[in-house]
N, C-alpha and C positions, 0 to 999 in steps of 0.2 A: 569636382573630381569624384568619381565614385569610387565606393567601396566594396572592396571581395572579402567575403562573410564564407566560412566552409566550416560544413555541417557535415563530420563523416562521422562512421561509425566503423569502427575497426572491433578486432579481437584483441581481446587482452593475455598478455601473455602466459600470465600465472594462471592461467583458467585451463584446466586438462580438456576442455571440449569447445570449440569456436561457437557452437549454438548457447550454451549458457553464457558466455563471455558476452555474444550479439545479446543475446535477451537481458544481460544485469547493465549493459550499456542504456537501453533501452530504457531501463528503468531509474537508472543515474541522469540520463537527459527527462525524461519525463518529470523526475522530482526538482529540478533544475528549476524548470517551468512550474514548478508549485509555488517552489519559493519565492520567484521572481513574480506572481501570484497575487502573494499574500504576505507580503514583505513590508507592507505597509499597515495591515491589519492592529486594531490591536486588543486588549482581552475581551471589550465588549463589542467587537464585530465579530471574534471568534466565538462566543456565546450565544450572537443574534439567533432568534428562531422563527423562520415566514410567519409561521402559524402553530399550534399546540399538534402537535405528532409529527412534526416535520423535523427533518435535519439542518442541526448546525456545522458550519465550518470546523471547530474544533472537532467534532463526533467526526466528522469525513475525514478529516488526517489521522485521528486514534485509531479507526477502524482501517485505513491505509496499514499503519504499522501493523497493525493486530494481524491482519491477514494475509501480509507479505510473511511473517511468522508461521501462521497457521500452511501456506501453500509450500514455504520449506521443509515443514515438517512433514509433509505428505510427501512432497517429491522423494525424502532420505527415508522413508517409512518410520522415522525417529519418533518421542511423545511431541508431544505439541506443549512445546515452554513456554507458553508466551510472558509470563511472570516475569520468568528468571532473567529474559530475555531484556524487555522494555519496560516492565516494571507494574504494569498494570495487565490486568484479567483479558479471557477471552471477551469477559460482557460488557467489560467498565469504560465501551464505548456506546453506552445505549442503545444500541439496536440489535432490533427493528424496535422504533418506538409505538408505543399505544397509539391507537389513533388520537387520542386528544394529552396525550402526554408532553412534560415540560422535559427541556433537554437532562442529563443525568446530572446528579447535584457535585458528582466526583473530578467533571469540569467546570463545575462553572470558577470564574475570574483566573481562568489559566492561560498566558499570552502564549506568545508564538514560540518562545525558548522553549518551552516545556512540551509544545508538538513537536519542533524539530527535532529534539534529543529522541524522543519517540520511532520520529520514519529514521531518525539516522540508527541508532539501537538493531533497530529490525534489518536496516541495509547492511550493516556490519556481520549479522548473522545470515544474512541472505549469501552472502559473498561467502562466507563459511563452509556455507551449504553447498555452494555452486562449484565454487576453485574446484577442488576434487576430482568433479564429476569426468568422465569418460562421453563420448556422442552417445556410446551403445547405453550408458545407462538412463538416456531418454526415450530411447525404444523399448526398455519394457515396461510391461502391461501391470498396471495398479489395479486389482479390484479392491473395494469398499463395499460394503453390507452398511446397510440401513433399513430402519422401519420401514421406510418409502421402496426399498430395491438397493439393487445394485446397480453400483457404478464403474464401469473400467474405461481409466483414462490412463495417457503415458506420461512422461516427464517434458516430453515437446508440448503436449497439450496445458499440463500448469504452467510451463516458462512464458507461453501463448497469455494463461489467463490471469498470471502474475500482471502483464504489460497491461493488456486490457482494462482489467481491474481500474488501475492507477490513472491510465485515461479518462474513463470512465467518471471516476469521482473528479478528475480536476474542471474535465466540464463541469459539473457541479458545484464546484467549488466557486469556477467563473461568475456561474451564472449566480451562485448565492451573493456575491460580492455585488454584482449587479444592484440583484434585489434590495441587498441594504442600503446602497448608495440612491438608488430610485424612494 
């Protein structure tokens, strides 16, 4: 007999805008898929490093938290907490590492408890950030000033690169798992 599997994505109720609701869903199934992951992991496959300036699996989930943080704070134009938030710095995810750099000495023999509290910290404040929001306050326009220039994006486009983001790293994540098991 087969089985029916459904995979939907709704709007959540409490969320004043059905695009941040689609987009924190998005990002509550994607971390889903993290966990389910890396659920088996444990401190010293989350430490493992390919080679000297490459990324570990713990560094890709801290940096997950850290910039689900940093992309709330931009979207609400609020400062950027990331401290107060999850506990650890904007940097105290090593990266970008040296090229021949060992992973940062602030994870090493940290298991899986201590990432999850981490992406969930930041999820908790991402939903903080989102609830609120109106459709219209994705539509407007963010400039940012940099040495490099400026940048103007909207709040559709971070909700965009929030999701992205997370994808992104969990390939990464796969394929490090890969690695150490090869």
């Amino acid at each position: 007999m087969t089985q029916t599997t459904q995979r939907l994505l709704e709007p959540i109720a409490e969320f004043g805008s059905v695009e941040a609701s689609l987009a924190f869903g998005q990002l509550e199934d994607l971390t889903r898929r993290l966990w389910a992951l890396v659920e088996s992991a444990d401190a010293k496959e989350l430490a493992w490093q390919p080679a000297p300036g490459m990324n570990t699996i713990g560094m890709l989930i801290a940096h997950i938290a850290i910039a689900e943080v940093y992309w709330g704070s931009e979207l609400t134009q609020k400062a950027f907490i990331c401290e107060q938030v999850i506990g650890i710095g904007p940097d105290d995810d090593g990266m970008p590492l040296a090229e021949s750099a060992p992973p940062p000495p602030n994870l090493a023999g940290k298991s899986l408890p201590y990432y999850h509290d981490l992406v969930m910290r930041a999820r908790e404040h991402t939903r903080t950030v989102l609830e609120p929001l109106a459709d219209d306050d994705l539509t407007r326009l963010l400039e940012r000033r940099s040495p490099k220039g400026t940048r103007v994006l909207n709040g559709r486009w971070i909700l965009f690169h929030m999701v992205e983001h997370l994808g992104g790293h969990l390939g990464q994540i796969g394929l490090l798992r890969h690695l150490y098991r090869a």
